[in-house]
C-alpha positions, -999 to 999 in steps of 0.1 A, spaced: -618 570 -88 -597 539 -95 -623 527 -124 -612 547 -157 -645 543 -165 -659 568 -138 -661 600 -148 -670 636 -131 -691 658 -148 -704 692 -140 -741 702 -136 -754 732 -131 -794 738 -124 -800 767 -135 -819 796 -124 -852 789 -140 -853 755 -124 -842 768 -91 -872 792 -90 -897 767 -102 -888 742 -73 -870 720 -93 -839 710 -74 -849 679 -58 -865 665 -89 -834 670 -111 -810 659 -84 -829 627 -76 -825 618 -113 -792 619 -113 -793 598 -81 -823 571 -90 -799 566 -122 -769 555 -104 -747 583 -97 -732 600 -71 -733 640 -58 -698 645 -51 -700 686 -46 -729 704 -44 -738 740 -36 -760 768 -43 -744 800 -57 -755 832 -78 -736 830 -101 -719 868 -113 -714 882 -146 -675 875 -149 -679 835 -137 -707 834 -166 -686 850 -188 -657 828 -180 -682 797 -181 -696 804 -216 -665 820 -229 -664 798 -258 -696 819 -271 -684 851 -265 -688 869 -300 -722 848 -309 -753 869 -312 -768 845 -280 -741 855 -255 -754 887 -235 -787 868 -235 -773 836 -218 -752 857 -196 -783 875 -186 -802 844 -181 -775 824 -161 -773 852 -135 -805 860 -130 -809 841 -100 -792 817 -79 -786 781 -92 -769 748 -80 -739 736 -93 -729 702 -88 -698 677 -94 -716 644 -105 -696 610 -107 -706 576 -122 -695 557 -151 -698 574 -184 -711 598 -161 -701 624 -187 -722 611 -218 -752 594 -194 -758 634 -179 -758 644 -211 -784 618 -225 -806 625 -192 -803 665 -199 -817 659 -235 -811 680 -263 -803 719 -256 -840 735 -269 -864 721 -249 -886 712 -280 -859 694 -295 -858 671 -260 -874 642 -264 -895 634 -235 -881 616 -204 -851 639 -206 -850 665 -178 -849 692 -209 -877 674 -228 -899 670 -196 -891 704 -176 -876 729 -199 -901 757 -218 -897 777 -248 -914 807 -245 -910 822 -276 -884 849 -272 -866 825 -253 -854 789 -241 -856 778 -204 -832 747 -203 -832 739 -166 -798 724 -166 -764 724 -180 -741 699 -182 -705 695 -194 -697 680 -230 -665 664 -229 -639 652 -202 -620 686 -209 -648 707 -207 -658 690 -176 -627 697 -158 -622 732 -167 -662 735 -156 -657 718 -122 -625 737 -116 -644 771 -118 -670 763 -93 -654 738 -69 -616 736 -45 -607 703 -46 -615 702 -5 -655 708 -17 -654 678 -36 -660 645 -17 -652 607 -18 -678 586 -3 -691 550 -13 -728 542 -23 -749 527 4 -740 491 -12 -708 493 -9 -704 511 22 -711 481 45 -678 467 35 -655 498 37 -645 516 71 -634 549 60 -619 572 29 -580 576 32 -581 607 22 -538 606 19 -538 569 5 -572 578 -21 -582 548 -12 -606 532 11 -598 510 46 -617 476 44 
């Protein structure tokens, strides 16, 4: 990532997406918008990797609730990278309550509000810090890839994994 402008950000679609048949919708958003999957995988995610996820709301009256709502089923969690890819994820997500979203986010065009409870589809990190502490609890650094976008790919050879730099 030689640009200080490119970020990674994590992403996590969450179980109530997952169930829905979601995945490939969100992810091609992210993808039709420019950036790039760098890790991906599906996981259930347990009580203690919620817990350390969220731990910033431990305490809040919320926080068994989005525990119990995060590991309900399995979700994908993903390592997104792009410019500003930070603050662009978080403009596609849209705001956190779904009726708050405005529409063409992913919150504001696939996230419900039941009553008793938000469905949010997705989460996404908040700030450079959050993001690494985020993609440091769900990725290794082997699960994360380098790879160049289909444009640029003609003109490279390979990743140099050792150098972090590609071969022309």
């Amino acid at each position: 990532m030689a640009d200080n402008k490119v970020e990674r950000t994590l992403v996590i679609i969450k179980p109530d997406a997952v169930v829905r048949g979601l995945i490939g919708e969100i992810i091609s958003r992210f993808e039709k918008k420019g950036l790039k999957i760098v890790g991906m995988k599906m996981i259930h995610i347990d009580r203690e990797l919620a817990e350390r996820h969220y731990e910033e709301h431990k305490g809040k009256p919320f926080f068994n609730a989005l525990i119990d709502y995060i590991t309900k089923a399995p979700s994908v969690v993903m390592v997104v990278e792009g410019r500003y890819a930070i603050s662009v994820v978080r403009k596609m997500a849209g705001a956190t309550d779904p009726k708050d979203a405005e529409p063409g986010t992913i919150r504001g065009d696939l996230g419900l509000d039941v009553g008793d409870a938000i469905y949010n589809v997705v989460h996404a990190s908040d700030s450079p810090e959050s993001a690494e502490r985020e993609i440091n609890l769900y990725f290794k650094p082997e699960e994360i890839f380098e790879y160049s976008k289909a444009a640029d790919w003609f003109y490279k050879t390979h990743w140099d994994k050792e150098k972090g730099e590609w071969i022309e």
